[in-house]
C-alpha positions as YAML, in Angstrom:
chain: A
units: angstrom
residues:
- id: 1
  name: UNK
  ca: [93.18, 26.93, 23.68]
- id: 2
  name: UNK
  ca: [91.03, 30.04, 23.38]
- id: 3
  name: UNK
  ca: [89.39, 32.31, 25.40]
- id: 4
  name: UNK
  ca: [86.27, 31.23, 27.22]
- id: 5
  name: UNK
  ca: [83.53, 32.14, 30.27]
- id: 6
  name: UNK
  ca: [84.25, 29.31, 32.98]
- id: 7
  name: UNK
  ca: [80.98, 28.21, 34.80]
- id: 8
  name: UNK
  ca: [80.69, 26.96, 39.02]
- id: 9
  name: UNK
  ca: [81.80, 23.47, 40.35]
- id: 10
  name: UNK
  ca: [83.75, 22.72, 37.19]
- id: 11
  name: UNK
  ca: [87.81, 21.99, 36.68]
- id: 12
  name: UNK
  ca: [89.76, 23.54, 33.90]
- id: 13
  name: UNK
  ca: [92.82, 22.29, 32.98]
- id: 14
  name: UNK
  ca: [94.57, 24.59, 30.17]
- id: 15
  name: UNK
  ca: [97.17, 24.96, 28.09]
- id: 16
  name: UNK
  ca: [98.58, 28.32, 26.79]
- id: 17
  name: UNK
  ca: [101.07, 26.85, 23.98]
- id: 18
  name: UNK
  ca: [99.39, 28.77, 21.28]
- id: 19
  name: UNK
  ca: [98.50, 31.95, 22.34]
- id: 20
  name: UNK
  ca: [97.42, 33.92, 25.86]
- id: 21
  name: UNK
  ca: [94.04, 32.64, 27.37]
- id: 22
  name: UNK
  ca: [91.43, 34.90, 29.14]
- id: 23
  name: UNK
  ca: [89.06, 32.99, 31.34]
- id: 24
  name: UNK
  ca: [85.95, 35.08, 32.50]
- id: 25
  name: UNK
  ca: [84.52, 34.60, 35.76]
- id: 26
  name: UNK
  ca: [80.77, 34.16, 36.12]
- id: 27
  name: UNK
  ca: [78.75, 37.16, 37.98]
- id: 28
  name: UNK
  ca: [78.92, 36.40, 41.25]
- id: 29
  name: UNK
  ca: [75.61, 37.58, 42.36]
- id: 30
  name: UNK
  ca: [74.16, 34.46, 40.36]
- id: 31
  name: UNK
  ca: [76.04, 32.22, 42.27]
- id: 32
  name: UNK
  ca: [75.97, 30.82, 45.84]
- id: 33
  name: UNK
  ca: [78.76, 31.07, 48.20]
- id: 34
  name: UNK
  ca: [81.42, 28.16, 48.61]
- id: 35
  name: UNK
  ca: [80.92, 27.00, 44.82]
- id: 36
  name: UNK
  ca: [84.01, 26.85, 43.16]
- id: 37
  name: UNK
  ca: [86.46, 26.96, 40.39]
- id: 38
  name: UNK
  ca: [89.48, 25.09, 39.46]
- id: 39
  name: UNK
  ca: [91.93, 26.32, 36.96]
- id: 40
  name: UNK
  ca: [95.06, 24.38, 36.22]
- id: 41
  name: UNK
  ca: [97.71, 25.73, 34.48]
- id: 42
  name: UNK
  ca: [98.61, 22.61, 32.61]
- id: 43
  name: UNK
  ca: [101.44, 23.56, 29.71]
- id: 44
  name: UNK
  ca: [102.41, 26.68, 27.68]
- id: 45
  name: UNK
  ca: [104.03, 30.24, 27.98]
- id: 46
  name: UNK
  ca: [101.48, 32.71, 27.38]
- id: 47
  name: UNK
  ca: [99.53, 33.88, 30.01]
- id: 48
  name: UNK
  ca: [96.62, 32.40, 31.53]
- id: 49
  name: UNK
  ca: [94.50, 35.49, 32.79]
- id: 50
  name: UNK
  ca: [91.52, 35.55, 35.04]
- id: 51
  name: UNK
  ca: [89.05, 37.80, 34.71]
- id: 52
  name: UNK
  ca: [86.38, 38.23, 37.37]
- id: 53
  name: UNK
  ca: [82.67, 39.85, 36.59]
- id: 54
  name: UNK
  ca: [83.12, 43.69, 36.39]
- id: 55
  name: UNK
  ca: [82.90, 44.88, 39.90]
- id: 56
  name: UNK
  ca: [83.72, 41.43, 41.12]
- id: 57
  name: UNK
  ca: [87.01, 40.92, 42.49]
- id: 58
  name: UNK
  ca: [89.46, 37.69, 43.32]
- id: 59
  name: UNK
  ca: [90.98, 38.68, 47.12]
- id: 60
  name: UNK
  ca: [90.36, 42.23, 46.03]
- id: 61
  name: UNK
  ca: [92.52, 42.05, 42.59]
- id: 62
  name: UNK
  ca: [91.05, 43.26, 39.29]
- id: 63
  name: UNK
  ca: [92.63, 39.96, 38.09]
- id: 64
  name: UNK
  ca: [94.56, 37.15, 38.39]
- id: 65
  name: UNK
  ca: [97.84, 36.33, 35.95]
- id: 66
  name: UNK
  ca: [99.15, 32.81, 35.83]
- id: 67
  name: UNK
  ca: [102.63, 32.30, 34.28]
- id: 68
  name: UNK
  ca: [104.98, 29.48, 33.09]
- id: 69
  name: UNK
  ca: [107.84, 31.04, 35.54]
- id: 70
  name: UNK
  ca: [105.65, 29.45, 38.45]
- id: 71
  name: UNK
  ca: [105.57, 25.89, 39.16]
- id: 72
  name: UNK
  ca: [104.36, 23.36, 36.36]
- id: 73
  name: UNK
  ca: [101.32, 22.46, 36.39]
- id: 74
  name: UNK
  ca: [99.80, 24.73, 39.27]
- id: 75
  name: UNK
  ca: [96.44, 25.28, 40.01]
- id: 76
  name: UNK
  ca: [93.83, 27.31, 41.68]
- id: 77
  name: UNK
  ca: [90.53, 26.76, 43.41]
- id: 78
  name: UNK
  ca: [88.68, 30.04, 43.61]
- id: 79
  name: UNK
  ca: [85.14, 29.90, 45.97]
- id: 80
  name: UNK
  ca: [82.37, 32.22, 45.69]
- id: 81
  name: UNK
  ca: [81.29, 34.43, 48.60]
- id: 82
  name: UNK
  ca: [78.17, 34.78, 46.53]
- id: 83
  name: UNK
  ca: [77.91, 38.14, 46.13]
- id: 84
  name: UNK
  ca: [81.23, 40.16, 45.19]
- id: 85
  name: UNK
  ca: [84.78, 38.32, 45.42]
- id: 86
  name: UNK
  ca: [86.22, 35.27, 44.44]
- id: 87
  name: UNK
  ca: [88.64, 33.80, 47.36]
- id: 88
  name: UNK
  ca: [91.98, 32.42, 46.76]
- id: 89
  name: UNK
  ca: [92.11, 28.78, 48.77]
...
């Protein structure tokens, strides 16, 4: 329920009920390509924002904005080309 820096090969499941949620995105330079992130979008209203590494990118997007008006409980797995962007599978 608050804002937090997510770390590789874990699974988040949040919820957004009391207030917007940032999660940073580790640099990807100190990570290897095809580790992963999973961020589920588990209850709430506020936004669920995710914020890679400045310079980093997810598919090219300063960030990524998760919302209640898409399908409950949706989630995203986010791999690591290792050196720059985060891709959307």
């Amino acid at each position: 329920t608050a804002n937090f820096t997510a770390a590789v090969n874990y699974h988040y499941s949040i919820d957004t009920t009391s207030g917007a949620i940032n999660v940073s995105l580790p640099q990807l330079s100190t990570t290897t390509a095809g580790e992963s992130i999973v961020v589920k979008f588990r209850n709430g209203t506020n936004f669920l924002t995710l914020v890679p590494y400045s310079g980093n990118t997810i598919e090219g997007l300063a960030n990524l904005i998760m919302t209640d008006s898409q399908s409950p409980g949706q989630s995203i797995t986010l791999v690591t080309d290792g050196i720059s962007a985060w891709e959307i599978i």
